[in-house]
N, C-alpha and C positions, 0 to 999 in steps of 0.2 A: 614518568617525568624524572631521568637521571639527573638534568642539567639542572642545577639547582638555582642559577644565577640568569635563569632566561630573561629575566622583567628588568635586569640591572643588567644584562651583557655591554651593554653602551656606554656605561659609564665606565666600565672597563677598560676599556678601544684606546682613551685619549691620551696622548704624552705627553711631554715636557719640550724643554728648545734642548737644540742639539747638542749631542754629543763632544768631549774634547778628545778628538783621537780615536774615538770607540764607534761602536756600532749601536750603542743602548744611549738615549739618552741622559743629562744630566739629571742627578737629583734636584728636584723642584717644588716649590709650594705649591698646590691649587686649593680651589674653594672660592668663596666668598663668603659676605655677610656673618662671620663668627663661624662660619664650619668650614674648616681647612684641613687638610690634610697632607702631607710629603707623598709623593708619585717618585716610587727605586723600580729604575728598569722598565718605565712605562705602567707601574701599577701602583695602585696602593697600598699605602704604606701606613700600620700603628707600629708606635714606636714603644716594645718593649724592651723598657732598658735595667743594667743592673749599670752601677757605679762605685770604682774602688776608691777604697780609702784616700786621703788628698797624695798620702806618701807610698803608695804603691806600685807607679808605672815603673819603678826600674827594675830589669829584666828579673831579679835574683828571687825578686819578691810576688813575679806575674804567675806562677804556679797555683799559688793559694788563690789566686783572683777566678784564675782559669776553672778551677773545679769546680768554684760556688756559680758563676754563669754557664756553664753548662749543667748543674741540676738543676735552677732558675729556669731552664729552656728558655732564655730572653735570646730576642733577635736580633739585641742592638747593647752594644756598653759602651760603658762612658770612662776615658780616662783623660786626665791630664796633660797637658803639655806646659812644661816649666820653663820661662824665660830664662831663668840664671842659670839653666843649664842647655838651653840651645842656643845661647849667647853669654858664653864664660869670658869671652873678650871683645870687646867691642869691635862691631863690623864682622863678627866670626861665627858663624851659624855650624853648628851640630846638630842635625837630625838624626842619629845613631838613636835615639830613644823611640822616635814617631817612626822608624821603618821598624822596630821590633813590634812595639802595635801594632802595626797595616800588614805584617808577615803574618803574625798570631793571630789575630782575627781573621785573615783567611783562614789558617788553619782550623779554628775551632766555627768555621762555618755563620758567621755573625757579619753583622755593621758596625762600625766605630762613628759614635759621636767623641770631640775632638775639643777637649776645656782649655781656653788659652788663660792661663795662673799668668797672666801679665801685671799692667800697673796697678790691679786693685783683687783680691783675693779675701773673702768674707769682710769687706770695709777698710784693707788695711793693705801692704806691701810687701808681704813675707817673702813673696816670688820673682820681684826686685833682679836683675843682676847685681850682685858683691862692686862691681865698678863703677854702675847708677848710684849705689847706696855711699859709698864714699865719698862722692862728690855732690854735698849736697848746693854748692854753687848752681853748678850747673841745672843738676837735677833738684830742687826746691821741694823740702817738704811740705808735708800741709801743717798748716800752724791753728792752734786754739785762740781766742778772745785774749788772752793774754799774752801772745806773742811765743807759746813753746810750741817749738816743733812735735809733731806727733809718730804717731808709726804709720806715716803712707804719703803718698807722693800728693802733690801739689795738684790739682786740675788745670792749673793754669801754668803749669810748667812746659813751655814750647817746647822744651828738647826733649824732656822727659815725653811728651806725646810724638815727636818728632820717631824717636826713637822706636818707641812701640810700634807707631805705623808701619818703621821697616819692618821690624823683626815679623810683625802679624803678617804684613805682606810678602817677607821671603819662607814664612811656612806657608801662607798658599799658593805661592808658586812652586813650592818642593812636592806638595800634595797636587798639584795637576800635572807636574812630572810625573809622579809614583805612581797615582793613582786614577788618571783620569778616564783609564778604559775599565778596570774595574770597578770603579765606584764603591770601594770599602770603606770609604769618609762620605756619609753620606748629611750631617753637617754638623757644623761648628761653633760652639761659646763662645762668645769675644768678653774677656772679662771672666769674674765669680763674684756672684753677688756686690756689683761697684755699688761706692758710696765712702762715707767720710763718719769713722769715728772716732769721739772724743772733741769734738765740735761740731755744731747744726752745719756752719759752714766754713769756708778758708778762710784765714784773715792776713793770709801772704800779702805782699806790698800791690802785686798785679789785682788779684782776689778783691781787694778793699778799694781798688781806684777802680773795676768793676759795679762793683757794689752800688758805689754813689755816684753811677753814672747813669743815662737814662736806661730806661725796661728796654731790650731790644724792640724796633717797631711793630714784629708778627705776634708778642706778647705784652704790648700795651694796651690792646683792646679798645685805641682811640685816643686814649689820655699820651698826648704828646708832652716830652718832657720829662714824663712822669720817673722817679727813682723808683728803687725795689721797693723800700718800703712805702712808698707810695703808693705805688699799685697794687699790694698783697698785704698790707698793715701786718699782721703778726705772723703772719704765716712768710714773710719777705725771707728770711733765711734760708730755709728751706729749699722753697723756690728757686730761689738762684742757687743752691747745691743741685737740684735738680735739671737746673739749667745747665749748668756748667760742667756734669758728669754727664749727662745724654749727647753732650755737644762732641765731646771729648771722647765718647766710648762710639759714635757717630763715627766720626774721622778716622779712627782705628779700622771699625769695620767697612766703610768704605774703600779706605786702602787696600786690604786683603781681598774686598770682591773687586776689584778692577782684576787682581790676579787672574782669583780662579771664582769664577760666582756659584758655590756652595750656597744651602740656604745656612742664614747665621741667627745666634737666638740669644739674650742676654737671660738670666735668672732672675732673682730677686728674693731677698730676705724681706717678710713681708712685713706688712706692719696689719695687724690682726691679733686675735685673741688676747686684746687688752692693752699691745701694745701702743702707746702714745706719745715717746719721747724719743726724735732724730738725733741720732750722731751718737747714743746713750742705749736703748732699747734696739735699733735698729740702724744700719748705715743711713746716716741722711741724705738725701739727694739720690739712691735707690729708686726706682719703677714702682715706687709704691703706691699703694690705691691713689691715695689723695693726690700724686703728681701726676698719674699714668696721660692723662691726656698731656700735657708735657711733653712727654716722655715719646710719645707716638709722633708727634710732631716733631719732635729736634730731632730723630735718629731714623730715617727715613731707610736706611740701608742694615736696620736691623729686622730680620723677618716675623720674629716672635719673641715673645716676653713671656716668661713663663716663670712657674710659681714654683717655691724650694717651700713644700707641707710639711710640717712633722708635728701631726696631731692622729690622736687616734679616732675622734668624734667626726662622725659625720657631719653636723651643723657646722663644726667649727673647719671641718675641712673647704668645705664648701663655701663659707663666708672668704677663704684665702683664695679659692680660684675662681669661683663666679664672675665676679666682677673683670677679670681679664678675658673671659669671653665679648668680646665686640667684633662689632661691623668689620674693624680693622686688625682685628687680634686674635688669636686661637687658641683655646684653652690648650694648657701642655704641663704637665704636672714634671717638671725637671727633676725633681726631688722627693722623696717623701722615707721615710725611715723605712726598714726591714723588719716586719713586723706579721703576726697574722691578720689585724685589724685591718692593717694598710691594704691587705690583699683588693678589699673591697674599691679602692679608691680607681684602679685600671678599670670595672668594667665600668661605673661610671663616666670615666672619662670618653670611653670607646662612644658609648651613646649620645656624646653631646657632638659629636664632627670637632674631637681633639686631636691633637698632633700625634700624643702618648703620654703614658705615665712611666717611671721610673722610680728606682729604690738606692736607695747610696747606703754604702759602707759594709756590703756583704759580705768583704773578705774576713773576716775575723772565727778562726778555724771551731766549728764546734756549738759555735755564740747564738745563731740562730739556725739552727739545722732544721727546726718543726715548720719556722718562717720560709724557708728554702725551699721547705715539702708543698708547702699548700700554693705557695707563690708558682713554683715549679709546675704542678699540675695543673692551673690556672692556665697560665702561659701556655702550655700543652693544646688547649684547647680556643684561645685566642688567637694562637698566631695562625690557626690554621681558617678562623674565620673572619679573620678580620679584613681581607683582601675583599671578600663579600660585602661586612655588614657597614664600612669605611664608608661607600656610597649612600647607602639606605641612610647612615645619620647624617648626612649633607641632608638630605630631601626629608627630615623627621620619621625615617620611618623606623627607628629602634630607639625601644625605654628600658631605662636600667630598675632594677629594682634592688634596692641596698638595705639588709637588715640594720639597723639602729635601737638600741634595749630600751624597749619604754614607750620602742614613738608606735604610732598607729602603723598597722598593714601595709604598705604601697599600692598604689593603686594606677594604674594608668590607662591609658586609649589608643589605639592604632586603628584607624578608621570604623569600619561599626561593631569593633571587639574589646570586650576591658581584661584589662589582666589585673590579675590580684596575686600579690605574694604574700604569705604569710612563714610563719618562723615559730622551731620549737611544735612543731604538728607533730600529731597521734592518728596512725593508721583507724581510717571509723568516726574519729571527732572530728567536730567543726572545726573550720581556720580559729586560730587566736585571733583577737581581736587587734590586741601588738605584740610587736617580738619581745620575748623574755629576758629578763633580767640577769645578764650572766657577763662574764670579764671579757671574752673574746669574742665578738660577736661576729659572724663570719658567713653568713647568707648573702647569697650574691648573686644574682641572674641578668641577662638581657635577652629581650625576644624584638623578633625582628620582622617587620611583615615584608615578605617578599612579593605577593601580589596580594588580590582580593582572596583570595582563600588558604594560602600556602604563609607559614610562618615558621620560623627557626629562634627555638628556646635554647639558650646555653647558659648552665649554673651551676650551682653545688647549692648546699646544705638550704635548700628552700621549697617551700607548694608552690605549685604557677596554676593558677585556675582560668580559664577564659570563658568568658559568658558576652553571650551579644547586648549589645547596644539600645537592638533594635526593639519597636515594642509593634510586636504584628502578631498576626497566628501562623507565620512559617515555621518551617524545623529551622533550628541553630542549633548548631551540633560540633563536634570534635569528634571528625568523622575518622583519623588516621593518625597513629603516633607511630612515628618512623624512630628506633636510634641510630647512629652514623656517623659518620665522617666525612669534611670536604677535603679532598688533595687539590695539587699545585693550580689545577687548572681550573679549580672552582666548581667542578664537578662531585655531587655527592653521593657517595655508597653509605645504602644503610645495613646494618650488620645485624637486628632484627627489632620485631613490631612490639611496641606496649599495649599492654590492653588488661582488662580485667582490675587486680588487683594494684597495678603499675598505673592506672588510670582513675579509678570508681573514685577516689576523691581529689581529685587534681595530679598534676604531674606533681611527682613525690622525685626531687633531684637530689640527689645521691650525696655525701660529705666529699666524695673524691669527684666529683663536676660529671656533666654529662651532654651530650647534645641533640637538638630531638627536631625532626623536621613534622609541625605539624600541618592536618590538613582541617579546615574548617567547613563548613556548608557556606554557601553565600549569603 
């Protein structure tokens, strides 16, 4: 049985809506229920991405970028597109910066996701056009409780979002020019991290006759009449920041997909690990936990919401994306540092039916080169299975197993087989009971059941043990350890058989990762 993918060929088959220009369909969401994933070219799509620094997309400086994503072996980068420099005059679009992206990434063989640094860039206005910023008439900053203006634009500034919607909408009309047979933008950030700091909320003149006007009717919940603080007592500020940046980053990305409908994804600085204070600890009015249903509801034209991580703890990672897994929402890790720790957070991701995971700030020459090795070998191995196992975590059938120091073994189920991982193992001794106490923790597998007997194990520096479920007098067995590889078309060549010593106490995965097709008894 060469074809690795018999039992899932079908989910393979299906596309997306048509093409602009081209013969391949567009890039598209599918899924449901919390497991979704991007379909490029009629297949599935994890999105391994690197992400350069905020000030590196111009040309002088895309060298160093280019050399750390091609040892990364990521599929997909992420770079910036700067208002104040595709619109240095008003009404005057320059895309001279986003054709050296979309040329370059042909070149180096990738996808380009596409960060629009418009009206709100980590909570604040830095990426502004120099003409918006002059003219605070027109264009209204956001103002504190005391009436000073701040460093970011107004959400209730008509023109200032007027504005934005062109500029959003004449770069995706320049991208279904450039790019609509290729499909090297395969989608786009509206926004970075929006939100409002240095105040929970506005207190512009429009903002505050807002304010004390009734709750919109879809967010009164019945109480007619009712004001903000009315209807939300201490939490009222917030809330309407929340309102009023979803509405606002809404209308943006709507504008742009009447263009060209890419799928579009906002980020979010999260409010986790402790943090508790909007507009101060974190942008207020942000996609964060506490407002996400909000959030989901006013911006109907954004596809995914996804989480900006930078922790090295598995609990604490988890508490920041968990919760954006819903019915209506796809986990998708937009961010997370460069790191060895961080390695672990992609295959987790892969197992839940996530969008992808990502790492920011890679270009920095030298800085994480050990981060780059292990990431890069990783990647190596995921991007070649992930067209496969994409499917299999829609329908549950792949579990991650993530080393963490101190916590108990993992342990999971895929129909009548358990997997155990264990971490820090001695050829001859028994599993540890939990992983070991050390600074880099960096065990990492997912296994994947492809039908009733046939399963594909992909990790590094970890034991995979599988023992049946079941409690009978049959054999259960691990009857065949294949290693190998899957190419383009999802077909697998194995390159030779584990046994013996490679077996006799669990698959023993290698620190440089490994991938193993096993076969079980029924």
């Amino acid at each position: 049985m060469r074809g690795l993918v018999s039992a899932c060929a079908a989910a393979l088959l299906f596309g997306c809506s048509a093409a602009f220009g081209g013969v391949t369909p567009m890039p598209c969401m599918k899924g449901h229920d919390g497991h979704f994933h991007l379909e490029i070219d009629g297949r599935p799509f994890f999105v391994l991405a690197a992400q350069m620094h905020n000030s590196s997309a111009w040309p002088e400086y895309l060298p160093v970028f280019w050399k750390a994503a091609d040892a990364l072996s990521v599929n997909t980068v992420q770079a910036p597109v700067y208002w104040e420099i595709m619109e240095p005059a008003e009404g005057h679009y320059d895309f001279s910066m986003v054709d050296t992206l979309i040329t370059q990434t042909r070149t180096h063989r990738k996808r380009l996701a596409l960060l629009w640094f418009g009206t709100w860039k980590n909570g604040a206005g830095h990426y502004v056009p120099l003409w918006m910023k002059r003219d605070t008439k027109r264009f209204p900053r956001l103002r504190d409780a005391d009436g000073r203006q701040l460093d970011g634009m107004s959400p209730f500034g008509s023109q200032t979002l007027e504005k934005d919607k062109q500029a959003f909408s004449a770069l995706m009309k320049h991208l279904r020019e450039r790019d609509s047979v290729e499909h090297t933008v395969i989608m786009v950030q509206v926004e970075n991290e929006p939100g409002l700091l240095g105040t929970v909320r506005d207190h512009s003149p429009e903002a505050e006759a807002a304010f004390h006007a009734s709750v919109p009717a879809n967010l009164a919940n019945g109480a007619r009449g009712t004001d903000w603080m009315g209807r939300f007592g201490n939490d009222a500020a917030e809330y309407f920041a929340a309102w009023s940046v979803s509405r606002y980053v809404n209308a943006v990305a709507a504008a742009g997909k009447a263009e060209y409908p890419l799928p579009l994804y906002v980020n979010v600085w999260l409010r986790y690990r402790g943090l508790t204070q909007p507009g101060i600890e974190y942008p207020s009015g942000g996609a964060t936990v506490n407002v996400l249903d909000l959030w989901k509801r006013e911006s109907p034209a954004i596809d995914v919401i996804g989480t900006d991580t930078y922790t090295g703890n598995f609990a604490e990672y988890q508490a920041g994306v968990l919760p954006y897994q819903r019915i209506d929402n796809a986990p998708f890790l937009s961010e997370s540092g460069i790191t060895e720790e961080n390695a672990r957070w992609a295959w987790d991701m892969l197992s839940r039916g996530a969008l992808g995971a990502s790492v920011f700030g890679v270009d920095d020459p030298g800085l994480h080169d050990a981060a780059i090795r292990l990431h890069g070998a990783d990647n190596r191995l995921l991007a070649q299975a992930a067209p496969v196992l994409v499917p299999l975590a829609t329908r549950g059938d792949v579990v991650s197993l993530i080393e963490e120091p101190g916590a108990p073994s993992p342990t999971r189920r895929l129909g009548n087989w358990i997997i155990k991982a264990s971490y820090g193992t001695q050829w001859g001794q028994p599993d540890p009971s939990s992983a070991p106490i050390r600074d880099k923790p960096v065990g990492r597998a997912v296994v994947a059941r492809l039908d009733e007997i046939h399963f594909l194990v992909i990790g590094a520096a970890s034991r995979i043990g599988l023992t049946t479920a079941l409690h009978d007098t049959s054999l259960h067995e691990v009857r065949r350890v294949e290693q190998g590889e899957i190419d383009a078309r999802g077909v697998w060549h194995g390159t030779r058989i584990w046994n013996g010593d490679e077996t006799d106490s669990g698959l023993n995965l290698p620190p440089e990762g490994v991938m193993l097709r096993v076969e079980l008894s029924p």
